[in-house]
Structure formats: structure tokens, C-alpha cells
C-alpha positions as CSV (number, residue, x, y, z in Angstrom):
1,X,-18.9,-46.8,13.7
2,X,-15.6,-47.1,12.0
3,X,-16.6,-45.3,8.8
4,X,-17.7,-42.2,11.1
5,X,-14.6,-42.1,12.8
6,X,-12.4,-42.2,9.9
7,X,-14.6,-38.9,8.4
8,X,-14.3,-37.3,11.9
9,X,-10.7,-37.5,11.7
10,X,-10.4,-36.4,7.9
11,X,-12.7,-33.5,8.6
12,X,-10.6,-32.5,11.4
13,X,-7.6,-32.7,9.2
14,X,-9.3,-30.7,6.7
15,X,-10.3,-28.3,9.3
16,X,-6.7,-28.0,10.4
17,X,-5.2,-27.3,7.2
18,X,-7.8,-24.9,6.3
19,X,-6.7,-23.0,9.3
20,X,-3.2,-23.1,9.1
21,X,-3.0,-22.0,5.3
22,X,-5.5,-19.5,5.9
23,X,-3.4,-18.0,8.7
24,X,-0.5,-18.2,6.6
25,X,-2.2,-15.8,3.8
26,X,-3.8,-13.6,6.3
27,X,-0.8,-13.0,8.6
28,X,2.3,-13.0,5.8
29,X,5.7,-12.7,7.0
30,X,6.4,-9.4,5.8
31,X,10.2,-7.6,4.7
32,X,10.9,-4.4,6.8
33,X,11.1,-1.1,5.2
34,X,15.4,-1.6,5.6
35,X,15.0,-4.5,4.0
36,X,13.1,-3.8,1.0
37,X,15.1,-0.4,0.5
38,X,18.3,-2.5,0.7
39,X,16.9,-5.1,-2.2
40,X,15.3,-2.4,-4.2
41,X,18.8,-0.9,-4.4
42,X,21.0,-4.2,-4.9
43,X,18.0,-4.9,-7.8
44,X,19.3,-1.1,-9.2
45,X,15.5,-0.6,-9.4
46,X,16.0,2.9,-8.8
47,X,19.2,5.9,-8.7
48,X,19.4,6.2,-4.4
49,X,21.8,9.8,-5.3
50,X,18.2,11.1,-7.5
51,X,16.0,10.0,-4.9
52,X,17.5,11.4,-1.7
53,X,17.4,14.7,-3.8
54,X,13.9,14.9,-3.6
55,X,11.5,16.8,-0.9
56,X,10.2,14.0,1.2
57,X,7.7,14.2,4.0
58,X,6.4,11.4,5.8
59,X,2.9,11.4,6.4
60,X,0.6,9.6,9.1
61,X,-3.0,8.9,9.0
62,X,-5.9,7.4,11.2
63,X,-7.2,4.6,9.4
64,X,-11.1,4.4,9.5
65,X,-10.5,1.7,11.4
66,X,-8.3,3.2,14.2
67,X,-5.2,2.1,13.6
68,X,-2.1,4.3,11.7
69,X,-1.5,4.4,8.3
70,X,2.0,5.2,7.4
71,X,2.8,7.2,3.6
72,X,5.8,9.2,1.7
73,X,4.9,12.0,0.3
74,X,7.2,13.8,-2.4
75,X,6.0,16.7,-3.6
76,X,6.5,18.6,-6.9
77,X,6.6,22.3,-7.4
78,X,3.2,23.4,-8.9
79,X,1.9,19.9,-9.7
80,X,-1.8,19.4,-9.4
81,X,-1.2,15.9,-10.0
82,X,-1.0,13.1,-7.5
83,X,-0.1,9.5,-7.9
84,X,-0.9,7.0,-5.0
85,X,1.5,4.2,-5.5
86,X,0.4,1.6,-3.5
87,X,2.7,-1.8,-3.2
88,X,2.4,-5.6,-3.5
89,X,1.8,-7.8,-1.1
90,X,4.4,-8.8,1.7
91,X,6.9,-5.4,1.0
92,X,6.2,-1.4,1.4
93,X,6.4,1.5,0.5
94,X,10.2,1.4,-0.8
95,X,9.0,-1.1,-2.9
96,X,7.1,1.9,-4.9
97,X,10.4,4.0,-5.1
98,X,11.2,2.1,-8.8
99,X,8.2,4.4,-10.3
100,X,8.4,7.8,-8.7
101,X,11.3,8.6,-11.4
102,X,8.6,7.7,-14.2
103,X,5.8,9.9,-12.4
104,X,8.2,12.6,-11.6
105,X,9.3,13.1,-15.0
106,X,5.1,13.3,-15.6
107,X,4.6,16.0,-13.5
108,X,3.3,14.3,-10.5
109,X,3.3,14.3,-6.7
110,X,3.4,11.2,-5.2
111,X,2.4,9.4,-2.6
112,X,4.1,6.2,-1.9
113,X,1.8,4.1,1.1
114,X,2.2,1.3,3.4
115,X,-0.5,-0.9,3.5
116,X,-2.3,-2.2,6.8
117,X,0.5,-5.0,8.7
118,X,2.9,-4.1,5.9
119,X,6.2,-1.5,6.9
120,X,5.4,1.6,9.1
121,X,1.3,1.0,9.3
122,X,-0.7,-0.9,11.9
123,X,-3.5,-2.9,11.5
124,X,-3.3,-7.1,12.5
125,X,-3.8,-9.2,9.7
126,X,-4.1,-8.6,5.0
127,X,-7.4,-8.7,3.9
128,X,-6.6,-8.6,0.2
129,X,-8.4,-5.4,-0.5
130,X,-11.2,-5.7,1.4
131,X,-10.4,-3.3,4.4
132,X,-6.9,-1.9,2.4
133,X,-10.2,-0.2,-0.2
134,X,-10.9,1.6,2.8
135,X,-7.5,2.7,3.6
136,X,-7.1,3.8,0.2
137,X,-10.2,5.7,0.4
138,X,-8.6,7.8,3.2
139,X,-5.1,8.3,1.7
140,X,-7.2,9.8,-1.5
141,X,-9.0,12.0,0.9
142,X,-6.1,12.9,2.7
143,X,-4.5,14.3,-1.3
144,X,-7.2,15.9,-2.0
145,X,-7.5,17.8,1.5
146,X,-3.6,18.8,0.9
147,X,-4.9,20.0,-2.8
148,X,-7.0,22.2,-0.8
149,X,-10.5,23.2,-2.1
150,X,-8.8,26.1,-4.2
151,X,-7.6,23.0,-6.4
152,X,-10.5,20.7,-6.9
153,X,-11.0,21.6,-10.6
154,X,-10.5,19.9,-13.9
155,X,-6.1,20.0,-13.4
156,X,-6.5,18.4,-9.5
157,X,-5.9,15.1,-10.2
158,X,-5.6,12.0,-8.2
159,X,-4.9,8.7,-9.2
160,X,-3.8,5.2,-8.3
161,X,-0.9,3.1,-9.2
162,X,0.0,-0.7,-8.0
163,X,0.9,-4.0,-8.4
164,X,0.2,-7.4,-7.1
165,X,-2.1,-6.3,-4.2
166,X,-1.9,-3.0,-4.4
167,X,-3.8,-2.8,-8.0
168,X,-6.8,-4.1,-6.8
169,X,-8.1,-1.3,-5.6
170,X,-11.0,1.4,-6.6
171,X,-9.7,4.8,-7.6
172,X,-11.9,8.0,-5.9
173,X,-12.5,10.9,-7.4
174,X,-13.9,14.3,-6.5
175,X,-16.7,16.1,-8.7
């Protein structure tokens, strides 16, 4: 009777700690967008003058799964190029800012998104890509519909750029 009770109690333990870490990787404590603009800039991971010179347009979208989906879009004159830059886990979408010089420079528009319970985007809990594919899915359908069907020929192109979770992802292209 002893020996059961001692396993009772480890499996609740176990059970316990399962639940707590999970919760702490599902539910991260995540930076605002203030403060990851405010770290990105004491990092000098990008030029604040250069950036605030460029057309900007914030963009919201219906997830598939009802909830918002926050993005900036900066636009290029004539570019039929479009980066998604999509950031790590626990920061935003000012996280992204250190590569829109890079893609600029290439000729691209770009899209800089918050993931699902990260910044200016809803959604409860991280799912480490498997409802953010989804998300993703509806940002790149959101790019092309900008495009417009005029532009879905060989120079429309859309493509994805991350890191940490953010480069788990499928990219989607158009035929």
C-alpha cells in the first residue's frame, strides 16, 4: 500500500510539473512593441532617421481563426517583390525592422507581422507554428490580393523571412 502511494504522489508531481512548464512555453511572457522598438534601437540594430522615412501602413487581418492579426506594411515604388518577415518568439514585429534596410536595398516590399499573443495580434496562447502556418497562410494571401491579379506573373513574388519561430514556417506560392 505504501509503494502505490509513493507512485501516486510522484505521478502527481510529474503531472504538475508537466503542466506548469507546458504553460510556461505556451503562454510566454512577451516584450511590447515599445519595448522591443526601444531595445532594437539601444542594440543600433537599425538607423530610426532611415526608417521613419519610409511609407508605412499598418495593416489588420482576420485570422482564420477569428481573432486579429496585426502587420507593417512598407511599400516600395514599382516592386513586385514582397518579403514577409516574420519574428522570433516572445518579441514583434519591431523586432523585424533590423532587415527591412537589407530587403529594401533588394527591391522589396515588406511586410513585417506580429504573430498570434505576440505585440498588436490576438490569439490566447504560441503554438510553435502549428496554428501561426495558418496565419502565415493568410498574410501571403493578403500580398498577393494587394499585388492584384494584374501582377500574379513570373516578377510577383512573395516570400518568407524569419528567425527563431518565425522560420519555421511553409512559404505559399501562387501558380
Amino acid at each position: 500500500m505504501g509503494y502505490v502511494l509513493v507512485l501516486l504522489v510522484v505521478a502527481a508531481l510529474l503531472l504538475a510539473a508537466g503542466w506548469r512548464f507546458s504553460n510556461i512555453i505556451i503562454y510566454p511572457k512577451t516584450w511590447t512593441p515599445e519595448e522591443v522598438y526601444a531595445r532594437e534601437l539601444e542594440a543600433q540594430r537599425f538607423d530610426p532617421a532611415v526608417f521613419a522615412g519610409w511609407p508605412k501602413e499598418e495593416v489588420r487581418i482576420r485570422s482564420p481563426y477569428g481573432y486579429e492579426l496585426f502587420g507593417l506594411y512598407i511599400p516600395q515604388d514599382h516592386a513586385s517583390k514582397t518579403v514577409i518577415i516574420v519574428h522570433g518568439i516572445t518579441v514583434n514585429h519591431n523586432a523585424s525592422i533590423k532587415y527591412a534596410q537589407v530587403f529594401r536595398r533588394l527591391g522589396f516590399n515588406m511586410l513585417l507581422i506580429d504573430h498570434r499573443n505576440h505585440g498588436r495580434s490576438g490569439g490566447h496562447n504560441t503554438t510553435f507554428g502549428f496554428y501561426e502556418k495558418y496565419d502565415l497562410k493568410a498574410w501571403v494571401d493578403w500580398v498577393f490580393a494587394r499585388a492584384g491579379a494584374e501582377r500574379f506573373s513570373a516578377e510577383c513574388v512573395v516570400g518568407t523571412h524569419g528567425e527563431s519561430l518565425g522560420r519555421r514556417r511553409c512559404c505559399c506560392t501562387r501558380q
